[in-house]
PDB file of N, CA, C and O in Angstrom:
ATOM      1  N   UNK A   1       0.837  -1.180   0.000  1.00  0.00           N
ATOM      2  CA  UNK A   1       0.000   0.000   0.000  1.00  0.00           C
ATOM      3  C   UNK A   1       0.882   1.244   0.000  1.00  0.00           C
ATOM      4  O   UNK A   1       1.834   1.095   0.767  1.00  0.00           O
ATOM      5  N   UNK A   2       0.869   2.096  -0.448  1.00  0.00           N
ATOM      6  CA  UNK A   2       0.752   3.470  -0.700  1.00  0.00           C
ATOM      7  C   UNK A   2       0.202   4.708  -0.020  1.00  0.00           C
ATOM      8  O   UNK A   2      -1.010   4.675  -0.232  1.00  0.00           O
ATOM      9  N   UNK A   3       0.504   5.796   0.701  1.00  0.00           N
ATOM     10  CA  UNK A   3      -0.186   6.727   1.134  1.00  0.00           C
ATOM     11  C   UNK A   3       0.727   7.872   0.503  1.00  0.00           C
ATOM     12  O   UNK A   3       1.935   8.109   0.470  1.00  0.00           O
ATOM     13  N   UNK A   4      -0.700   8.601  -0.090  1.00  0.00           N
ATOM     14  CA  UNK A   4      -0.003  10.039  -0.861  1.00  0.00           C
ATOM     15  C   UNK A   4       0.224  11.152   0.633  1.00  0.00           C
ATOM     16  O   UNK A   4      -0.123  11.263   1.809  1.00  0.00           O
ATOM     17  N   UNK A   5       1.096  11.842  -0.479  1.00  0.00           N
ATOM     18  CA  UNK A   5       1.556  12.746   1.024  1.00  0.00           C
ATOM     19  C   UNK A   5       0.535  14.014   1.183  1.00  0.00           C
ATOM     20  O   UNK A   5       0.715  14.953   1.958  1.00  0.00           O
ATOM     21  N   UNK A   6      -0.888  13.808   0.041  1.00  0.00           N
ATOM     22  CA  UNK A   6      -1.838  14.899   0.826  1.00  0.00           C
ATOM     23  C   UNK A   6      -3.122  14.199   1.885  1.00  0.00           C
ATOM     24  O   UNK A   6      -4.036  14.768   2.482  1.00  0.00           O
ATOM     25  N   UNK A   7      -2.767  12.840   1.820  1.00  0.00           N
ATOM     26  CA  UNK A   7      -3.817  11.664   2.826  1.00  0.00           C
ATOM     27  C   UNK A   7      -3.641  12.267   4.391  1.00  0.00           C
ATOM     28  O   UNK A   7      -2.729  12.376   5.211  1.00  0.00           O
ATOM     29  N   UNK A   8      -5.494  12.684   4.273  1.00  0.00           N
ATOM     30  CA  UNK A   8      -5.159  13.103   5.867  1.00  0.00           C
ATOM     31  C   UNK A   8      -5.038  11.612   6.778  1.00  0.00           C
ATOM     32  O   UNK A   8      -5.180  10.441   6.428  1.00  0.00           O
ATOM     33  N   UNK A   9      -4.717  12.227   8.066  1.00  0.00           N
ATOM     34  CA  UNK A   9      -4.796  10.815   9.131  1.00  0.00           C
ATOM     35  C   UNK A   9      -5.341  11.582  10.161  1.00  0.00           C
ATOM     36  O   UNK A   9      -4.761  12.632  10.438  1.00  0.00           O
ATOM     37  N   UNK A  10      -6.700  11.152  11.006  1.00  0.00           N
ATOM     38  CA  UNK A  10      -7.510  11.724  12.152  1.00  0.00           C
ATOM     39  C   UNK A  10      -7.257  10.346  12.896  1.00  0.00           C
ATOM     40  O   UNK A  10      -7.190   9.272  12.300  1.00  0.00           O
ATOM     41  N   UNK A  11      -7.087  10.542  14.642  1.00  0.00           N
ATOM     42  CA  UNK A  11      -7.157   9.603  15.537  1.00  0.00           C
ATOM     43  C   UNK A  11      -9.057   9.301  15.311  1.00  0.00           C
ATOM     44  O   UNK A  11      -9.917  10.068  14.878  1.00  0.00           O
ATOM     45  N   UNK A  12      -9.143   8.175  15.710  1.00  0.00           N
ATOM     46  CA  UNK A  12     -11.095   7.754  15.625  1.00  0.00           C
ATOM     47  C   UNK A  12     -11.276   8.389  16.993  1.00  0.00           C
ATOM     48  O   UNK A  12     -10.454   8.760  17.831  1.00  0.00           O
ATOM     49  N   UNK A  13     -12.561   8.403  16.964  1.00  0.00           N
ATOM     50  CA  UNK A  13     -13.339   8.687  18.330  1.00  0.00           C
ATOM     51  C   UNK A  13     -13.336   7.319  19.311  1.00  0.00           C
ATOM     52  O   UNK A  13     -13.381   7.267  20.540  1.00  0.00           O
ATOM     53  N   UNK A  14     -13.265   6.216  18.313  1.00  0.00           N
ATOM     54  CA  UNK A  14     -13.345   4.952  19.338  1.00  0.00           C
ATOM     55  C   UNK A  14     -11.889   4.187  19.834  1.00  0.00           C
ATOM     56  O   UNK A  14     -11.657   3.016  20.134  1.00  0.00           O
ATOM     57  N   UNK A  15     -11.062   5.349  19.780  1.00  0.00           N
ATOM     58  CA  UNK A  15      -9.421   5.172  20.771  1.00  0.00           C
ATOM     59  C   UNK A  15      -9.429   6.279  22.076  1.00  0.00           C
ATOM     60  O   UNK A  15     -10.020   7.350  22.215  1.00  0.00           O
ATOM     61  N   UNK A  16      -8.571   5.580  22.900  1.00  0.00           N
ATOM     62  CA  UNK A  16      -8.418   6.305  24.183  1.00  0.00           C
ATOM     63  C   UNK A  16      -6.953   5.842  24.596  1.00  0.00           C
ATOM     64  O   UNK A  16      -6.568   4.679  24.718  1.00  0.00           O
ATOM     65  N   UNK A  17      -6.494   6.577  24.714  1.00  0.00           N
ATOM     66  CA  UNK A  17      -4.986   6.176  25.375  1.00  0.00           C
ATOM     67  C   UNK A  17      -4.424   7.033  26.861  1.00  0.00           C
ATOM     68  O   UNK A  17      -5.009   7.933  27.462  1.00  0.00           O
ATOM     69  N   UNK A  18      -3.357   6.518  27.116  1.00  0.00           N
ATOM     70  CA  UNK A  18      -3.055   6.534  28.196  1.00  0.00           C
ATOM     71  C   UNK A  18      -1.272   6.018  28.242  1.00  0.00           C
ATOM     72  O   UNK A  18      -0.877   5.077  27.554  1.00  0.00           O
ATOM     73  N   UNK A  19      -0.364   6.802  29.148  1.00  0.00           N
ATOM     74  CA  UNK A  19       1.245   6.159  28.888  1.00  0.00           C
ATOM     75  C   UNK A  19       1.096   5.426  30.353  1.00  0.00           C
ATOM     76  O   UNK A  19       0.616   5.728  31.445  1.00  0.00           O
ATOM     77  N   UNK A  20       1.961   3.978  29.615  1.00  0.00           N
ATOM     78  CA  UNK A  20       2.493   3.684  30.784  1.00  0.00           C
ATOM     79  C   UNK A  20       3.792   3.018  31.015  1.00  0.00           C
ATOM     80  O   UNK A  20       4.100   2.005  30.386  1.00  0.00           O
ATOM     81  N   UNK A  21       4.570   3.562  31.909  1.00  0.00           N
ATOM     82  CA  UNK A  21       5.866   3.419  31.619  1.00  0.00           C
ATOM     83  C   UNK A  21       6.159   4.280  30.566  1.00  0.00           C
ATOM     84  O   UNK A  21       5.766   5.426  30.344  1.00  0.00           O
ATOM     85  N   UNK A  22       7.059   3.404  29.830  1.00  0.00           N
ATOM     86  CA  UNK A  22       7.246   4.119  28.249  1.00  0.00           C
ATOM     87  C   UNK A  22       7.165   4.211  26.990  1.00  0.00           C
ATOM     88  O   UNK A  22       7.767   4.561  25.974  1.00  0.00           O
ATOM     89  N   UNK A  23       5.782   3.583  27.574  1.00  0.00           N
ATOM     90  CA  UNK A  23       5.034   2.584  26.580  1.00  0.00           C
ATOM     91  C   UNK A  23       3.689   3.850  26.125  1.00  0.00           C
ATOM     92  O   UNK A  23       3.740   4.728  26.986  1.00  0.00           O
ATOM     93  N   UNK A  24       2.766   4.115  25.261  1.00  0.00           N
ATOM     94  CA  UNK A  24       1.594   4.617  24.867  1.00  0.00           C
ATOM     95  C   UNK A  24       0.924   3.728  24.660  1.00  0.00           C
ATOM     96  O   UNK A  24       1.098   3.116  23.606  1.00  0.00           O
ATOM     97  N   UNK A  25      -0.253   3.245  25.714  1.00  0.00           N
ATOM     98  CA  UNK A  25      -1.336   2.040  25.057  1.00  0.00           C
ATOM     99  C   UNK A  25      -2.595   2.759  25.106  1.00  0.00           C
ATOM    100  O   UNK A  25      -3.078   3.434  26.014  1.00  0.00           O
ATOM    101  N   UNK A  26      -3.176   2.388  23.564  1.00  0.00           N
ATOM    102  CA  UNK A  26      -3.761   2.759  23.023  1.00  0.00           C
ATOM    103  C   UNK A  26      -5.090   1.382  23.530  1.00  0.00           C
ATOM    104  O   UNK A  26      -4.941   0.257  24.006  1.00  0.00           O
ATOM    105  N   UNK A  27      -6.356   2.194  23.131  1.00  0.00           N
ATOM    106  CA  UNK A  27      -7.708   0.950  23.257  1.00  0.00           C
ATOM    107  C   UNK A  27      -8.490   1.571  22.721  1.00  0.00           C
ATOM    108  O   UNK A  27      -8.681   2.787  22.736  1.00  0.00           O
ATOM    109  N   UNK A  28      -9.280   0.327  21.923  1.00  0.00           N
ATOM    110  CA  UNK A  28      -9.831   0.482  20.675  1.00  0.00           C
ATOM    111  C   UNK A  28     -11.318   0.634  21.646  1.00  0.00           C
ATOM    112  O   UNK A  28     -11.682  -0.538  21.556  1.00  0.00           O
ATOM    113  N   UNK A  29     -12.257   1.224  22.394  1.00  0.00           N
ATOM    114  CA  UNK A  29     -13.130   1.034  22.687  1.00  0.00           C
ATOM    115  C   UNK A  29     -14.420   0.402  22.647  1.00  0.00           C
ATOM    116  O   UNK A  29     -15.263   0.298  23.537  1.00  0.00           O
ATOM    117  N   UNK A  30     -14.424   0.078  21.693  1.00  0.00           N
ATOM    118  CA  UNK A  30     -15.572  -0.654  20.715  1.00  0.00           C
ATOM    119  C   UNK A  30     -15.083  -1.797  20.630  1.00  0.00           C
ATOM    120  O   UNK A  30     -15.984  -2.637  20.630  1.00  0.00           O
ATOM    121  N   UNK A  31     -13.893  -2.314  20.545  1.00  0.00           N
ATOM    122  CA  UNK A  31     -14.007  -3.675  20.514  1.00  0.00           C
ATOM    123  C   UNK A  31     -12.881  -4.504  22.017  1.00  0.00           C
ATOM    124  O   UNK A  31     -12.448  -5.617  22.315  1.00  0.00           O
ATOM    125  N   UNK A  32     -12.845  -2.777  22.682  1.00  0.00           N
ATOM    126  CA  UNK A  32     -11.785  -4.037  24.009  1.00  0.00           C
ATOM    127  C   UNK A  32     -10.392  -4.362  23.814  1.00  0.00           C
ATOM    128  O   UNK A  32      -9.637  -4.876  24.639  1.00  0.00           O
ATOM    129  N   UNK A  33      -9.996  -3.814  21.995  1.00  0.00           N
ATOM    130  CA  UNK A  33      -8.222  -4.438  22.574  1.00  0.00           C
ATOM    131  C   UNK A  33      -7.527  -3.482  22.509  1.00  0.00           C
ATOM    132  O   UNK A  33      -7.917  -2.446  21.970  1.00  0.00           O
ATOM    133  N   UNK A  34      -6.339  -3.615  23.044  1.00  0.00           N
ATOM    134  CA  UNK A  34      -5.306  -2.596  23.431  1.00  0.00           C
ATOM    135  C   UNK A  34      -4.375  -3.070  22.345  1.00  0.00           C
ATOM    136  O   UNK A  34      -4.333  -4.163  21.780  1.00  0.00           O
ATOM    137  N   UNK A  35      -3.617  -1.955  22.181  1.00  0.00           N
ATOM    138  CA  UNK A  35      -2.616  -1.565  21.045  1.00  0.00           C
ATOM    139  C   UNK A  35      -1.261  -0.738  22.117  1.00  0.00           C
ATOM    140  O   UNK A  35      -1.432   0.238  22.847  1.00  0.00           O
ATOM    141  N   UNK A  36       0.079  -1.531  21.886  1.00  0.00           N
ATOM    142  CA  UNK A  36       0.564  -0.194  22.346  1.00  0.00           C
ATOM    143  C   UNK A  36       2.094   0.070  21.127  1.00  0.00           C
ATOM    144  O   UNK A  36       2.657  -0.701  20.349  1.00  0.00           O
ATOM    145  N   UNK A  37       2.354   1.754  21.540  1.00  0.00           N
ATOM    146  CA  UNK A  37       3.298   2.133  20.942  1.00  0.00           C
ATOM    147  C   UNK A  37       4.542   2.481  21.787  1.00  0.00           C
ATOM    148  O   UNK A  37       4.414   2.991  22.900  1.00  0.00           O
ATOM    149  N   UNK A  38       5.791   2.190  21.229  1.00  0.00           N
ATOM    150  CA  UNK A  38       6.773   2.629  22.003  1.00  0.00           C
ATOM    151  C   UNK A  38       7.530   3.310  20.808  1.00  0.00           C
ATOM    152  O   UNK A  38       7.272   3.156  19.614  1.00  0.00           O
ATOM    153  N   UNK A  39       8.891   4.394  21.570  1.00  0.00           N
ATOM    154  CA  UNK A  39       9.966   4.991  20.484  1.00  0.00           C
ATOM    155  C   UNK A  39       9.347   5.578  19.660  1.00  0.00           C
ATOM    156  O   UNK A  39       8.446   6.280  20.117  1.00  0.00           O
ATOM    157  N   UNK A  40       9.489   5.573  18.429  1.00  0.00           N
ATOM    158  CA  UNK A  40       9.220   6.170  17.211  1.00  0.00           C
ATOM    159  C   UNK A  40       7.863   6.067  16.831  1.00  0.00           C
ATOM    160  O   UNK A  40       7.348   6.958  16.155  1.00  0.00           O
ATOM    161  N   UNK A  41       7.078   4.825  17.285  1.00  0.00           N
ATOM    162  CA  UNK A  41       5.638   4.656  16.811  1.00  0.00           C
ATOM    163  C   UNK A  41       5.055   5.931  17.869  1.00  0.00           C
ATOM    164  O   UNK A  41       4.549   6.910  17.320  1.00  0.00           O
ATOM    165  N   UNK A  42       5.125   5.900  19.162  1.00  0.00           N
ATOM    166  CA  UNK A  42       5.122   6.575  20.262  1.00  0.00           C
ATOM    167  C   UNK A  42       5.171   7.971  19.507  1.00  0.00           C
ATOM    168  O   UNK A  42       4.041   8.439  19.374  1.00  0.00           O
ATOM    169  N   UNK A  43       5.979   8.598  19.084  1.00  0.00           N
ATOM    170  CA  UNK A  43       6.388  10.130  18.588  1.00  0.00           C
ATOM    171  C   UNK A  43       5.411   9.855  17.650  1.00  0.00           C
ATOM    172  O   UNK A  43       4.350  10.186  18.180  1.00  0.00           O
ATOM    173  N   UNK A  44       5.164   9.356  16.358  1.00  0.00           N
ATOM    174  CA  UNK A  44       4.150   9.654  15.422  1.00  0.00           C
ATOM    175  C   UNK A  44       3.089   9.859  15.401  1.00  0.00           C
ATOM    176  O   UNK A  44       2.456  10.730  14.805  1.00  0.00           O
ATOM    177  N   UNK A  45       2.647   8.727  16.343  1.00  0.00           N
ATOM    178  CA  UNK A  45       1.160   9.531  16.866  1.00  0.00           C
ATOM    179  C   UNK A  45       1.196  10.109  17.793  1.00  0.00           C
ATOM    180  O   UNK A  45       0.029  10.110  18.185  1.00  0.00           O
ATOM    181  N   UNK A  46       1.948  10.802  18.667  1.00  0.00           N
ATOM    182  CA  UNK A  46       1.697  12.538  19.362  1.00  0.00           C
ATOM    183  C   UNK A  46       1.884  13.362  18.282  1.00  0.00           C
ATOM    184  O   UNK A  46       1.387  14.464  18.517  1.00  0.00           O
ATOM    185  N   UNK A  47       2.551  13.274  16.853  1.00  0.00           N
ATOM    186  CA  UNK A  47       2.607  14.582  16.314  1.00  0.00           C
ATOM    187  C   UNK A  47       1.536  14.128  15.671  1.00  0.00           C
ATOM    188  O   UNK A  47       1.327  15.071  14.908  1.00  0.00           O
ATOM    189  N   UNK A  48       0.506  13.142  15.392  1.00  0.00           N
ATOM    190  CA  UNK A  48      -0.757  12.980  14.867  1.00  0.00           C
ATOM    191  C   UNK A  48      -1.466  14.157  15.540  1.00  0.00           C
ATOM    192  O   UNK A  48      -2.687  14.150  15.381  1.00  0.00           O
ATOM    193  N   UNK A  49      -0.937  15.221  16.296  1.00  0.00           N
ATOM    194  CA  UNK A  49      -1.981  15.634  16.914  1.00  0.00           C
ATOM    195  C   UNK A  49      -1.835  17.130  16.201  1.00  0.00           C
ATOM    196  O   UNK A  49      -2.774  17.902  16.005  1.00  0.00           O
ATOM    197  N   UNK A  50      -0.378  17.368  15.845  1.00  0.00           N
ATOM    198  CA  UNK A  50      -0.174  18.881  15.172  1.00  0.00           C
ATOM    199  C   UNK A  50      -0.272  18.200  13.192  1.00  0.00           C
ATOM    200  O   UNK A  50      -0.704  18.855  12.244  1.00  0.00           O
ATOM    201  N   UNK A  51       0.110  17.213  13.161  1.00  0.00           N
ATOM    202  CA  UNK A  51       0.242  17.191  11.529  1.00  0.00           C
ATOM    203  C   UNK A  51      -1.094  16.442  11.084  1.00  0.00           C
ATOM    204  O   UNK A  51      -1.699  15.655  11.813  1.00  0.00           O
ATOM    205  N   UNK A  52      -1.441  16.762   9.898  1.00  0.00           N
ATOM    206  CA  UNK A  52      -2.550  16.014   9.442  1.00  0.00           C
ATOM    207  C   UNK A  52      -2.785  15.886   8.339  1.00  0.00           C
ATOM    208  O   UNK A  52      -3.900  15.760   7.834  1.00  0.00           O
ATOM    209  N   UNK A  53      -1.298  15.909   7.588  1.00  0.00           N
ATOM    210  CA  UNK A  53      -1.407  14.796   6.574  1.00  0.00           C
ATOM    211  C   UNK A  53       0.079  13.811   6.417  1.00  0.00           C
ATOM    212  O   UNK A  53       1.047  14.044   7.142  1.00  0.00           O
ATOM    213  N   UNK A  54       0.089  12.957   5.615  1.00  0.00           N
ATOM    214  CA  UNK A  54       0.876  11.947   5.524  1.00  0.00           C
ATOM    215  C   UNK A  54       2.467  12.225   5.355  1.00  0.00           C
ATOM    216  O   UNK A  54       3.437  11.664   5.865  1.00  0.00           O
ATOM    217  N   UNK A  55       2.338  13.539   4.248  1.00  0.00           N
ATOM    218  CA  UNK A  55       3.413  14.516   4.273  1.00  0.00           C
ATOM    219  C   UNK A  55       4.224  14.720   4.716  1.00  0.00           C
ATOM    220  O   UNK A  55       5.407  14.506   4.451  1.00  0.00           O
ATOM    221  N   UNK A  56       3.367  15.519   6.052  1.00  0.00           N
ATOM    222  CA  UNK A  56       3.502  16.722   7.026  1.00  0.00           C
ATOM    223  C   UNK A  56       4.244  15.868   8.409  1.00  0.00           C
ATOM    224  O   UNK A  56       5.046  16.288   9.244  1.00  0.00           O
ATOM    225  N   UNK A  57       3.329  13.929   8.176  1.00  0.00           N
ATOM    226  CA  UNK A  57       3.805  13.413   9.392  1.00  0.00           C
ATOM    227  C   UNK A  57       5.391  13.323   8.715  1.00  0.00           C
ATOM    228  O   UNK A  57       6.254  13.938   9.342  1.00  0.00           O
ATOM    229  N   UNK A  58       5.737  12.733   7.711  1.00  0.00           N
ATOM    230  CA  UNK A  58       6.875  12.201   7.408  1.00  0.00           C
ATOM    231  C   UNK A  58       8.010  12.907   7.542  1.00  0.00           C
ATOM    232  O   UNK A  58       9.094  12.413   7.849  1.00  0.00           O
ATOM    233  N   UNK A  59       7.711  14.574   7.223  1.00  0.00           N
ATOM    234  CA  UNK A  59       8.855  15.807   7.066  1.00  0.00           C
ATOM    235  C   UNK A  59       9.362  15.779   8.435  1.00  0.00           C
ATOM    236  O   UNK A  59      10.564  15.788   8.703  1.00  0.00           O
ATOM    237  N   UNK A  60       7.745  15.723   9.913  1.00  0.00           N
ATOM    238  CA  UNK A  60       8.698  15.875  11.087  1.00  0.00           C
ATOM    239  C   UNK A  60       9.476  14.393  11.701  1.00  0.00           C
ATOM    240  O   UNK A  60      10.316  14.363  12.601  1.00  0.00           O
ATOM    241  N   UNK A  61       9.075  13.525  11.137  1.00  0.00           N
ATOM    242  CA  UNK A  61       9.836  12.413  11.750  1.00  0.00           C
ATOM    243  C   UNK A  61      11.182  12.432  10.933  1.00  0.00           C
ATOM    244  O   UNK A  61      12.264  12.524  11.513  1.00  0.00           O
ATOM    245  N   UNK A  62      11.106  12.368   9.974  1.00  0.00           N
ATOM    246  CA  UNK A  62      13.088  12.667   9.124  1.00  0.00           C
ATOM    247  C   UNK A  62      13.489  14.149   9.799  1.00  0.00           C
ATOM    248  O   UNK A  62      14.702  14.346   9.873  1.00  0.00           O
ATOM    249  N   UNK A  63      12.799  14.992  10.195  1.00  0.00           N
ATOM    250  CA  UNK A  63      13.946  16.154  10.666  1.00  0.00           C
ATOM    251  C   UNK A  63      14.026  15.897  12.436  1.00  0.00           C
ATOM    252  O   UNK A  63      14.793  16.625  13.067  1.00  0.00           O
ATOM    253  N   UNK A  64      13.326  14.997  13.071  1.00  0.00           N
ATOM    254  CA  UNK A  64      13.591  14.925  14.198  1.00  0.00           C
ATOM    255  C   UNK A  64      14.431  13.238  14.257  1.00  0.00           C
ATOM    256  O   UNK A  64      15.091  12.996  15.268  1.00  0.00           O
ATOM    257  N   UNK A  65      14.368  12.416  13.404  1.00  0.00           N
ATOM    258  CA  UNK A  65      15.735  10.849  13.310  1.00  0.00           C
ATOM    259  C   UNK A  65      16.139  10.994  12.351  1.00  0.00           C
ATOM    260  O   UNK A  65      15.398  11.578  11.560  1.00  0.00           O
ATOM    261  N   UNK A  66      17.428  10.591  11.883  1.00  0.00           N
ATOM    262  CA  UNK A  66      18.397  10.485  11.241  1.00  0.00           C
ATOM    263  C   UNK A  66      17.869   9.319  10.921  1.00  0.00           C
ATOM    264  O   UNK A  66      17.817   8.279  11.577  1.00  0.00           O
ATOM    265  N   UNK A  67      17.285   9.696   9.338  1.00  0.00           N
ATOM    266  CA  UNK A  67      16.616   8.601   8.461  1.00  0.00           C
ATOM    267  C   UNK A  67      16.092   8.987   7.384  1.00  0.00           C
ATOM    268  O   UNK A  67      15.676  10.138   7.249  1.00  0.00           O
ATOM    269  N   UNK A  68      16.023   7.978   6.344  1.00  0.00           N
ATOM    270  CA  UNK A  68      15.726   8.430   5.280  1.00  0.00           C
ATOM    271  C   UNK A  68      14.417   8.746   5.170  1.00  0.00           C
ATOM    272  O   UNK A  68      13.567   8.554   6.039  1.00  0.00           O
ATOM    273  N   UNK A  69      14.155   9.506   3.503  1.00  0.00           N
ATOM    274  CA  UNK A  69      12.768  10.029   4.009  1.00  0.00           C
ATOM    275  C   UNK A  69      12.007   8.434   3.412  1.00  0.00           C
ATOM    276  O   UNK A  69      10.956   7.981   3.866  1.00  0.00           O
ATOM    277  N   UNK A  70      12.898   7.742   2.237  1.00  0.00           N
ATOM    278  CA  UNK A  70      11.750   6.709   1.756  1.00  0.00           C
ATOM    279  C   UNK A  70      11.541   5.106   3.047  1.00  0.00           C
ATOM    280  O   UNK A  70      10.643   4.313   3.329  1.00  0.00           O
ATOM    281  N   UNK A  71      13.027   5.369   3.486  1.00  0.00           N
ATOM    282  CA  UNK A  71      12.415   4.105   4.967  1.00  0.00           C
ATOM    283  C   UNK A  71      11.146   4.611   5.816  1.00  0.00           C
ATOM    284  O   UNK A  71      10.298   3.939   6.403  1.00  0.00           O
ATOM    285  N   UNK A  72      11.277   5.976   5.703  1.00  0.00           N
ATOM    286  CA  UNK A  72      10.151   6.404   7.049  1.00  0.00           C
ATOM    287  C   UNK A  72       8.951   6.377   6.400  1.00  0.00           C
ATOM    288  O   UNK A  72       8.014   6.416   7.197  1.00  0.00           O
ATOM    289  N   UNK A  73       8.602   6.320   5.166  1.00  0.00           N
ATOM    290  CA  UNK A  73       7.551   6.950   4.087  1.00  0.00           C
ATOM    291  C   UNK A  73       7.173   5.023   4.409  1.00  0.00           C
ATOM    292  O   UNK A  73       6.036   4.749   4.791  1.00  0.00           O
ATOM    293  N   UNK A  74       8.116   3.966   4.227  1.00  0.00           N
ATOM    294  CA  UNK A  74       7.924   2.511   4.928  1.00  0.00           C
ATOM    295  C   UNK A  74       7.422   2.449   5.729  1.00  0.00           C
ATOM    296  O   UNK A  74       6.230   2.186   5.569  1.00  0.00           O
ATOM    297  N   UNK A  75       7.868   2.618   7.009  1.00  0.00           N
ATOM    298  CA  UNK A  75       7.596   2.279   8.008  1.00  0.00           C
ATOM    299  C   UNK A  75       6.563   3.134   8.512  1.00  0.00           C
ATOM    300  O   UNK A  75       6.252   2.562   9.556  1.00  0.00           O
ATOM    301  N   UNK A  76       5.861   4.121   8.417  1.00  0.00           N
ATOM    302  CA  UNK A  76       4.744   4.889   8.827  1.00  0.00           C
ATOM    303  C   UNK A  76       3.660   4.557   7.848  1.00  0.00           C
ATOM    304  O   UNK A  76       2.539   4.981   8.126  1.00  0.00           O
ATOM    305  N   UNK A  77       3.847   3.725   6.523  1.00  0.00           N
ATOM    306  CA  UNK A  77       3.008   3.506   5.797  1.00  0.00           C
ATOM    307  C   UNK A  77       2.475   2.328   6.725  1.00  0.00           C
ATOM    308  O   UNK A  77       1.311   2.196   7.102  1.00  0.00           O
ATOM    309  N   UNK A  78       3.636   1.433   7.043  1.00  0.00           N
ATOM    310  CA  UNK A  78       2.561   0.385   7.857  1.00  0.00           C
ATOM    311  C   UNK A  78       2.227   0.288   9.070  1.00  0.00           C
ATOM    312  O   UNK A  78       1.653  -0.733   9.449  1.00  0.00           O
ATOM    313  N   UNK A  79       2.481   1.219   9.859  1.00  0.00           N
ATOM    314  CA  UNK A  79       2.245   2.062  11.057  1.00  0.00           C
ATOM    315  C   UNK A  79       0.958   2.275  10.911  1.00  0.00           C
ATOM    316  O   UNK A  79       0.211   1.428  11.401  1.00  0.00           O
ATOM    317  N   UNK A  80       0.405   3.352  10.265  1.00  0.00           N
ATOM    318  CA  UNK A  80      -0.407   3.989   9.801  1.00  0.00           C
ATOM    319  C   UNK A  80      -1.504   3.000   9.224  1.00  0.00           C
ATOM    320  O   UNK A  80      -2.663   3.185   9.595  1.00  0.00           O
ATOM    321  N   UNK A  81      -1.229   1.961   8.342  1.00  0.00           N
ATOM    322  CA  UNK A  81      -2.198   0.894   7.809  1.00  0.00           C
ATOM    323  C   UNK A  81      -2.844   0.032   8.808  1.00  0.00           C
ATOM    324  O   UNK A  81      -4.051  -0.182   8.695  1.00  0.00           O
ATOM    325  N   UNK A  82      -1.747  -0.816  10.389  1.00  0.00           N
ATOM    326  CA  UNK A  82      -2.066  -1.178  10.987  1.00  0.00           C
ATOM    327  C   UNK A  82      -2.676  -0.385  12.046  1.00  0.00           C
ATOM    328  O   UNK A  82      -3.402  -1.158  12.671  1.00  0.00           O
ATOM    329  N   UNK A  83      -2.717   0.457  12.410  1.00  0.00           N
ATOM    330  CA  UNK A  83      -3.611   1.354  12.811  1.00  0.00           C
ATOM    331  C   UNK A  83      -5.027   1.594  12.220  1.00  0.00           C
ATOM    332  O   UNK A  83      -6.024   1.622  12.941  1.00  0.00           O
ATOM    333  N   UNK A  84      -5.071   1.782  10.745  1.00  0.00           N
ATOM    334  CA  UNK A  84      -6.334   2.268  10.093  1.00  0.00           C
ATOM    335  C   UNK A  84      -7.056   0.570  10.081  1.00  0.00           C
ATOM    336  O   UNK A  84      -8.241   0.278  10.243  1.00  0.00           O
ATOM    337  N   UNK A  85      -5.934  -0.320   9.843  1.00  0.00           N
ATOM    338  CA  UNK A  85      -7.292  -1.388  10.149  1.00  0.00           C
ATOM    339  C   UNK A  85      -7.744  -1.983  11.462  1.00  0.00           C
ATOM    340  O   UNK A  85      -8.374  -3.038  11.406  1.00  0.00           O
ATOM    341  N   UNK A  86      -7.484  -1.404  12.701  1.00  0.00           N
ATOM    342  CA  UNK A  86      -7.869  -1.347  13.819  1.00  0.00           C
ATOM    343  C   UNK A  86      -8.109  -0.844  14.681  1.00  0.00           C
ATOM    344  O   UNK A  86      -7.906  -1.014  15.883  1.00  0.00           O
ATOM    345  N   UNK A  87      -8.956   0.390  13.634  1.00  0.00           N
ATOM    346  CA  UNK A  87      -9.878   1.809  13.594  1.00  0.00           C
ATOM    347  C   UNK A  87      -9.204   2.551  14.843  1.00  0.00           C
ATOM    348  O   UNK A  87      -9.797   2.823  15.887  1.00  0.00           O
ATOM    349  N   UNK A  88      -8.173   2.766  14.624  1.00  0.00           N
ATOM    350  CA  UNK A  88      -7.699   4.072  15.773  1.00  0.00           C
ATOM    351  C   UNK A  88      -7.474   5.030  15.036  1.00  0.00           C
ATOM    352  O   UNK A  88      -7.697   6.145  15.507  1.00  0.00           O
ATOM    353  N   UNK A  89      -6.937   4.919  13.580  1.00  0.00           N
ATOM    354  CA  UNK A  89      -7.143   6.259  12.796  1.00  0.00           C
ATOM    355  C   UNK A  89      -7.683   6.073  11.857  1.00  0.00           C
ATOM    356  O   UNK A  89      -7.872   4.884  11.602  1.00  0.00           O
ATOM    357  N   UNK A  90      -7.959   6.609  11.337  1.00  0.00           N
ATOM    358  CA  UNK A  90      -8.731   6.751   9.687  1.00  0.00           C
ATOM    359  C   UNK A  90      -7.849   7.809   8.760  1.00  0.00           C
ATOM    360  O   UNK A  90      -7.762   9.000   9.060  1.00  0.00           O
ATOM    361  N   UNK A  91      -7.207   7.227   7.597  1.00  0.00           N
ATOM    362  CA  UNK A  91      -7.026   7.278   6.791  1.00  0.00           C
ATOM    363  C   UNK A  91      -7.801   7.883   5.439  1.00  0.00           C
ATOM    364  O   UNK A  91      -8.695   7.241   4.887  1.00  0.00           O
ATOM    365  N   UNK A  92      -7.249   9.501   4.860  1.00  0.00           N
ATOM    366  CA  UNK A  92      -8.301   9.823   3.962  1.00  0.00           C
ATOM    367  C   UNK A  92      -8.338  11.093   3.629  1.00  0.00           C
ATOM    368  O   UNK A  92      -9.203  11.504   2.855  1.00  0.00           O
TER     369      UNK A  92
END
């Protein structure tokens, strides 16, 4: 899969999170399971909260790690996918 860099990403209404430790666990409300993020997954979705599109996430994660932009454009693609199919964000 593919995400263009004008694809917005909104957290759903049916996630709630909470840190613990140093961990971000996430819960899907509607269906009861927990998700969690650590490190880098952890940072992407807090700046889910200033960026809102696919872009915008990718520019601040390469200027805040020493990384390329097409590994991160990887790895947030399936970040981002496994997330959208276990409705914590929506994709769009």
């Amino acid at each position: 899969m593919t995400i263009a860099n004008e694809t917005t990403i909104t957290k759903t209404d049916d996630c709630v999170e909470t840190v613990v430790d140093d961990e971000l666990v996430l819960m899907n409300v509607v269906n009861g399971l927990f998700y969690s993020l650590k490190d880098t997954g952890r940072r992407a979705w807090e700046l889910l909260a200033e960026k809102d599109s696919f872009g915008a996430l990718v520019d601040a994660m390469c200027s805040e790690y020493d990384v390329a932009d097409e590994l991160c454009r990887t790895d947030l693609t399936k970040l981002l996918t496994d997330l959208d199919e276990r409705t914590l964000v929506k994709l769009g």
